[in-house]
N, C-alpha and C positions, 0 to 999 in steps of 0.2 A: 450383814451387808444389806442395804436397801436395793430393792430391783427398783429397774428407771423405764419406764415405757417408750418404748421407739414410737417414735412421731415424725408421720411423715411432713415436709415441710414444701409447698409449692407455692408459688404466685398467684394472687387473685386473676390474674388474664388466665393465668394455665386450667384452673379450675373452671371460671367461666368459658373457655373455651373448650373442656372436655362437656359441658353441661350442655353447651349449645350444641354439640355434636349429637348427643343421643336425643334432644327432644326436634330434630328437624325432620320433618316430611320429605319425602320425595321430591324432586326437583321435577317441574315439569316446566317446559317449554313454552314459553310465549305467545299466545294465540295473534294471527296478524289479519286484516282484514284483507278481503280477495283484492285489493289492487295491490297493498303489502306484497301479498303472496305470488301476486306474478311478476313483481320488479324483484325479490327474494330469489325466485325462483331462473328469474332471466340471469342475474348477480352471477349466482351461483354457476350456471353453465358459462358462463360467458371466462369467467375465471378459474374453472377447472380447464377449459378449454389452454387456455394460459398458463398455466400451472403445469398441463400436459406439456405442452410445447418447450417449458424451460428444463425441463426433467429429461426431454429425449436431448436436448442443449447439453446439458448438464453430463448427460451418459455417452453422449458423443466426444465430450470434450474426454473426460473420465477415461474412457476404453478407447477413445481414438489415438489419444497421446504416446499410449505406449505404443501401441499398432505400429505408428509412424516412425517411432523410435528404432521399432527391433527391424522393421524393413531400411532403413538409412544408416546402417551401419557407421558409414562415415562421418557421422556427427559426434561420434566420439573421439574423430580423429581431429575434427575442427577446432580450433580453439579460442577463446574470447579472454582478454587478460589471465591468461595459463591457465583457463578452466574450459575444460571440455564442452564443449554446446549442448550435449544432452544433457546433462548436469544442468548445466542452468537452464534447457528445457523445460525440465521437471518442478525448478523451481517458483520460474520470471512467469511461466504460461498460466498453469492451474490456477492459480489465487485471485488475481485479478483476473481471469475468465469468468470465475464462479463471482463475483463481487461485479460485475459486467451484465450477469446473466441474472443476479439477486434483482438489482435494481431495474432492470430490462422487466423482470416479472411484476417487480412492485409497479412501476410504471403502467402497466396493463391491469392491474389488477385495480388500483385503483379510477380507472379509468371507466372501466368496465362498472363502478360501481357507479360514476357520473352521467350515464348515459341512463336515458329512460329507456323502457321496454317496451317493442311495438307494440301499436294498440290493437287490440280487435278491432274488426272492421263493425260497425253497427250496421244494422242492413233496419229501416224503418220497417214495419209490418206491414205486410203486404206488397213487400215491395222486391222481396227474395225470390230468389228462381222456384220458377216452378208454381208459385201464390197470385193469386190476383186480388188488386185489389178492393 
């Protein structure tokens, strides 16, 4: 009986792509120049800012919906073509809220990124409190 050598078999991408794996450095971050850094920096608050505000949107909707539900009992007794109004509560509300409150955020968010960031004020030399010049 002749032995047969197992040989593994993969695709040129899969080998090049395990080879690129092990010879890549560390990822480092993009250095930006200080006006960069403070329209970067405005972006960023200005949009978490937004972000905050659609998440507490978001968790209102979320934990308020039941709230409302188990205090109005009677909505279960209501009924919208033989379906109970909580029932379709649960279903007609949540989705297009959150898809209300996605686009509500994108809308700010990208907004936020149109706007330039106030400038420093330049004050000439000499010319700042307390300096004479």
């Amino acid at each position: 009986m002749t032995q047969h050598r197992r040989v593994a078999v993969t695709s040129p991408q899969t080998r090049l792509a395990h080879a690129r794996r092990r010879h890549r450095t560390a990822w480092r971050p993009p250095t930006l120049d200080p006006g960069e850094v403070r329209q970067a920096v405005h972006t960023y608050r200005a949009q978490r800012r937004w972000a905050l505000l659609a998440l507490a949107m978001l968790f209102a909707l979320l934990i308020g919906l039941p709230i409302i539900l188990r205090v109005t009992p009677e909505l279960d007794h209501a009924r919208v073509l033989d379906i109970p109004v909580s029932w379709l509560a649960t279903v007609v509300i949540p989705f297009p809220a959150m898809i209300l409150i996605a686009r509500w955020h994108l809308r700010r968010a990208e907004r936020a990124e149109d706007i330039d960031p106030p400038r420093d004020p330049v004050v000439p030399r000499g010319e700042g409190p307390g300096e004479c010049p």
